[in-house]
C-alpha positions in Angstrom: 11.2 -13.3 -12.5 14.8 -13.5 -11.3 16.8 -13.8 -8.8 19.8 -11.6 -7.0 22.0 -10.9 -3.8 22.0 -8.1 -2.2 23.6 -6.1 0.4 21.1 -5.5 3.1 17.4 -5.7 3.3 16.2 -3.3 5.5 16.0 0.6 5.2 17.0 3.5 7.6 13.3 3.6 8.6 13.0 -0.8 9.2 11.4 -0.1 5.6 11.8 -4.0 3.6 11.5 -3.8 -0.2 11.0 -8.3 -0.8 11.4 -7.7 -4.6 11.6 -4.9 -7.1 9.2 -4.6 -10.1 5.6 -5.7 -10.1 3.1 -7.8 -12.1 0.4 -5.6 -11.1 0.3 -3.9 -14.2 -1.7 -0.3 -12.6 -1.7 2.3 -15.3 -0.3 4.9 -13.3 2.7 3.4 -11.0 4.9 5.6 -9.8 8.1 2.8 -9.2 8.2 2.8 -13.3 10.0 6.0 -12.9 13.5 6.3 -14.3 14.7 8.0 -11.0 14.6 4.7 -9.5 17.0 3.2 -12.3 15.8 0.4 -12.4 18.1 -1.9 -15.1 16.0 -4.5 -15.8 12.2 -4.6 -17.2 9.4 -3.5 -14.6 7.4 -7.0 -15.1 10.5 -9.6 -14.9 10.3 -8.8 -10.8 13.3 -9.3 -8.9 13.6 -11.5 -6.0 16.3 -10.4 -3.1 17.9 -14.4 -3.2 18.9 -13.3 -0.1 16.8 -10.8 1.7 15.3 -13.5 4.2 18.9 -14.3 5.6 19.4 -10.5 5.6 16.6 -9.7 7.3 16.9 -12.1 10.4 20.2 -11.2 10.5 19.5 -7.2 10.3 16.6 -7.9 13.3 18.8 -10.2 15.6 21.5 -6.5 15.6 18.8 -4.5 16.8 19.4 -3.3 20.3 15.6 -2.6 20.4 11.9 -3.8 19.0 10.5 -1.7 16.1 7.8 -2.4 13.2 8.9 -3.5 10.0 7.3 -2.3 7.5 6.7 -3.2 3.4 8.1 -0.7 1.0 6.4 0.8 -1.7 8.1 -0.6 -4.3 6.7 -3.6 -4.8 3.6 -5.1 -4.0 4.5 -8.2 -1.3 1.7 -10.0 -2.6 2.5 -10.0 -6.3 1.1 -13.6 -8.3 4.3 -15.0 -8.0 4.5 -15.2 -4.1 1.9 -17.8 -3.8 4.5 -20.2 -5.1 7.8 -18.5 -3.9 6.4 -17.6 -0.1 9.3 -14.7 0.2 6.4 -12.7 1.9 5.2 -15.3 4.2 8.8 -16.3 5.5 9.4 -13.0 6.2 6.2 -12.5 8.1 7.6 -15.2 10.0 10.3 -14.1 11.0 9.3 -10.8 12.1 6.9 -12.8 14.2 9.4 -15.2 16.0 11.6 -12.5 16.9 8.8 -10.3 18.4 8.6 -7.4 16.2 5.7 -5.3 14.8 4.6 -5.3 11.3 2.8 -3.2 9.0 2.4 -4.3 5.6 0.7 -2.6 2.8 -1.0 -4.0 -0.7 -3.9 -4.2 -3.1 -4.4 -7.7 -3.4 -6.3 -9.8 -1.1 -3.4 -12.7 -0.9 -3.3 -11.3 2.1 -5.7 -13.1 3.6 -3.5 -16.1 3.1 -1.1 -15.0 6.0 -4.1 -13.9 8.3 -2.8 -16.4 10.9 0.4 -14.4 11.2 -1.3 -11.0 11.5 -3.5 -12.3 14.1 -0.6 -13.4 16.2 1.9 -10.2 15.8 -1.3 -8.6 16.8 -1.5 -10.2 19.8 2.0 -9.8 21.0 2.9 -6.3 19.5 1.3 -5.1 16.8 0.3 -5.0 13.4 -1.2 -2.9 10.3 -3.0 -3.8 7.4 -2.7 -0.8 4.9 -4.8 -1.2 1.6 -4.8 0.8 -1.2 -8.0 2.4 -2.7 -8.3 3.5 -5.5 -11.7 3.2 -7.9 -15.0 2.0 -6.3 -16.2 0.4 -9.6 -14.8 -2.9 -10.3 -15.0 -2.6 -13.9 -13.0 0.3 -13.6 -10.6 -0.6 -11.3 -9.8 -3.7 -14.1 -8.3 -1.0 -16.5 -6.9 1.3 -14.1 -5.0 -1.4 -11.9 -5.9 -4.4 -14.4 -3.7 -7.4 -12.3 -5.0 -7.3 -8.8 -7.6 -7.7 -6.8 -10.9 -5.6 -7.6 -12.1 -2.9 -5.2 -14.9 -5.1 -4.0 -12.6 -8.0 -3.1 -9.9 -5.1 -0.9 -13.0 -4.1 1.1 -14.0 -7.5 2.1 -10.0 -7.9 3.6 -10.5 -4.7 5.2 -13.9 -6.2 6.7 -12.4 -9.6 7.5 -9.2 -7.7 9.3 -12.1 -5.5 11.1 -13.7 -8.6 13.0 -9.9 -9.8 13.6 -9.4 -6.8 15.5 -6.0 -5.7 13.3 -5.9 -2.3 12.8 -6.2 -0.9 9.0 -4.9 2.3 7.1 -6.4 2.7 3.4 -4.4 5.0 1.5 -7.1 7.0 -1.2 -4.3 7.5 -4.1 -4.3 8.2 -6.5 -7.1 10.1 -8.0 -6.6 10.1 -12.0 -7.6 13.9 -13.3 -10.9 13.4 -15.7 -11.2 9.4 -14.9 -11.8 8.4 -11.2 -11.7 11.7 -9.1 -15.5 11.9 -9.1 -17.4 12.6 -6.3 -19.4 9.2 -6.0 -16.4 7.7 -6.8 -14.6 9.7 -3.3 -18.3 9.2 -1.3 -18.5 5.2 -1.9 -15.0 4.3 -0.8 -15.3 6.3 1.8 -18.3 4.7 2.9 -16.7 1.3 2.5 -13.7 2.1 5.0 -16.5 3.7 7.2 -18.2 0.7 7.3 -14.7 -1.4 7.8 -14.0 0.8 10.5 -10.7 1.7 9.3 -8.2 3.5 11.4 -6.5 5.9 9.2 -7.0 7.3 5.6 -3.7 8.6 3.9 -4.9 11.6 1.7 -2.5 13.8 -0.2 -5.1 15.7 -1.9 -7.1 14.7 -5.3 -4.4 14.3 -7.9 -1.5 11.9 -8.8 2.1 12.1 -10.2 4.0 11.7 -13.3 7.6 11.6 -14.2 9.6 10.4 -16.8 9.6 6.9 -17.0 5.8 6.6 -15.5 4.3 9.0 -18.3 4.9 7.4 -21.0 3.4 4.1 -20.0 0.5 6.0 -18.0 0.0 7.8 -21.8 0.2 4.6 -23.6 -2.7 3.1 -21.6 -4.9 6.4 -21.5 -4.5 5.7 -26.1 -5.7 2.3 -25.3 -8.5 3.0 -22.9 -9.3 6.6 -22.9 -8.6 7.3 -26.7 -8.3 11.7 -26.7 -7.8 12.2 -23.0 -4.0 12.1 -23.8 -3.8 15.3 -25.4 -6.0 16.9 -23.0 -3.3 16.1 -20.1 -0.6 17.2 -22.2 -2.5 20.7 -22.9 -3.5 21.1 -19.3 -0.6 19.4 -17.3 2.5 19.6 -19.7 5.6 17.9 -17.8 4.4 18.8 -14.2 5.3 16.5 -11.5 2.4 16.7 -9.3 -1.4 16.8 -11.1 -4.1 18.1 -9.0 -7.4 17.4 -10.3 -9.8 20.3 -11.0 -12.3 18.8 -8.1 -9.4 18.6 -5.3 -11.3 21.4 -3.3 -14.6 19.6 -3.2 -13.0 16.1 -2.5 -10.8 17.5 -0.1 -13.1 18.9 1.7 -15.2 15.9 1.9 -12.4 13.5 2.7 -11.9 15.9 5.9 -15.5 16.0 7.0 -16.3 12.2 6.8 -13.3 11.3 8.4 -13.8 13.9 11.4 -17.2 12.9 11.8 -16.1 9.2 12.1 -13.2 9.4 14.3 -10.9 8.2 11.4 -6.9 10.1 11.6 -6.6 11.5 7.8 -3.1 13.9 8.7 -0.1 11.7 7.3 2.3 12.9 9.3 0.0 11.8 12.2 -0.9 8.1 10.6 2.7 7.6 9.7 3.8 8.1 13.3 1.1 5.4 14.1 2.1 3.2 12.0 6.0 3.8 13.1 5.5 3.6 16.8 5.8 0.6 18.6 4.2 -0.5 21.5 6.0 -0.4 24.6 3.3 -2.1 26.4 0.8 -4.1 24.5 -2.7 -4.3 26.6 -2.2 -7.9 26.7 0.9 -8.1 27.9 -0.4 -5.2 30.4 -3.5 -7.4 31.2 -1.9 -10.4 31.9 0.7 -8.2 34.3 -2.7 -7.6 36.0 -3.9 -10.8 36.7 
């Protein structure tokens, strides 16, 4: 881990990367692509020395209250920020200064900072987004071998349920020939069913590689899936965007549960959600009432 200054913290869309490079260690991350030039290594993570100041700073300009969200980037609830707090101060801040939040991870560190969702919730609002990715824990260790286990993301999504804070699970990615089963798809779709999530972002049964990402997502399919290597390379060469052979199943499953259950599964549609902020929160609108 190090530490650097930097020019501003937030993006055109109130997006906040805290750091850049993870500890997480998933097999197929997408932010180890060279497009993102990154010039140091992906596990020494980089701490914004500044991005707290930045960001209090960047919210106190705005003429108008909006949700902040986490980037994708980075996990904000990497090892490290149990001791460091970047992701906690932040929270903070956002809270003091009345804004909405939606934050996204796979680790259940988030639990840690429940008291801050619970009162952005009750002023504005706030989303928990969780990625899912492999029901079985045991597989979930190779596949995303730092972080929380599957079992452990569902209980969050369970414990923000009976908060009342609204939750988006993002079902990406699905690895061609490894996790993009169909009782793979059917249990974690259960789970969120049972969590009563709001929103599942679905981009189809597949995942992406590009240089920079493929070569580590190779290296760890020699170490754990010894042969399947050569079987992407004959079926995939270099493509960008690798659909798995049961996408038309899966997809069509994803659709129906979700319909049946009242749970939003367009992106375009979550995303607008999750960007919208509320001009009137109900209790705001309730005390007005009384």
């Amino acid at each position: 881990m190090h530490f650097k200054n930097v020019k501003s913290i937030l993006s055109s869309k109130n997006g906040m990367n805290l750091f850049r490079g993870c500890t997480h260690g998933c097999i197929y991350c997408d932010s180890r692509s060279d497009c993102y030039h990154m010039d140091h290594l992906f596990e020494d993570v980089l701490v914004k020395e500044n991005g707290l100041a930045l960001l209090e700073t960047e919210l106190l300009r705005k003429r108008k209250k909006c949700m902040i969200s986490t980037g994708a980037m980075t996990d904000p609830y990497i090892a490290a920020e149990m001791d460091i707090r970047v992701t906690r101060r932040a929270i903070e801040i956002i809270e003091r200064l009345g804004f909405g939040l939606s934050i996204q991870t796979k680790s259940d560190r988030i639990l840690r900072d429940l008291d801050l969702f619970k009162r952005i919730s009750q002023k504005t609002k706030c989303v928990v987004q969780m990625t899912l990715t492999t029901y079985d824990d045991d597989l979930c260790a190779i596949l995303e071998p730092n972080v929380s286990r599957t079992s452990e993301r569902l209980s969050v999504l369970r414990t923000m349920r009976d908060e009342g804070i609204e939750t988006v699970v993002w079902l990406s990615p699905l690895l061609p020939w490894i996790n993009d089963t169909l009782d793979n798809v059917t249990n974690i779709l259960n789970a969120c069913i049972e969590a009563k999530v709001k929103g599942m972002i679905w981009f189809g049964a597949g995942m992406t590689l590009r240089d920079g990402n493929r070569a580590y997502y190779y290296q760890k399919l020699d170490e754990h899936f010894p042969g399947l290597r050569s079987r992407y390379e004959q079926r995939f060469g270099n493509r960008y965007v690798i659909m798995s052979e049961n996408h038309e199943v899966l997809d069509k499953l994803v659709r129906e549960k979700c319909e049946a259950h009242g749970i939003m599964h367009d992106p375009n549609e979550i995303f607008a959600y999750m960007a919208t902020f509320p001009e009137k929160h109900p209790y705001q609108q309730l005390s007005m009432d009384l």
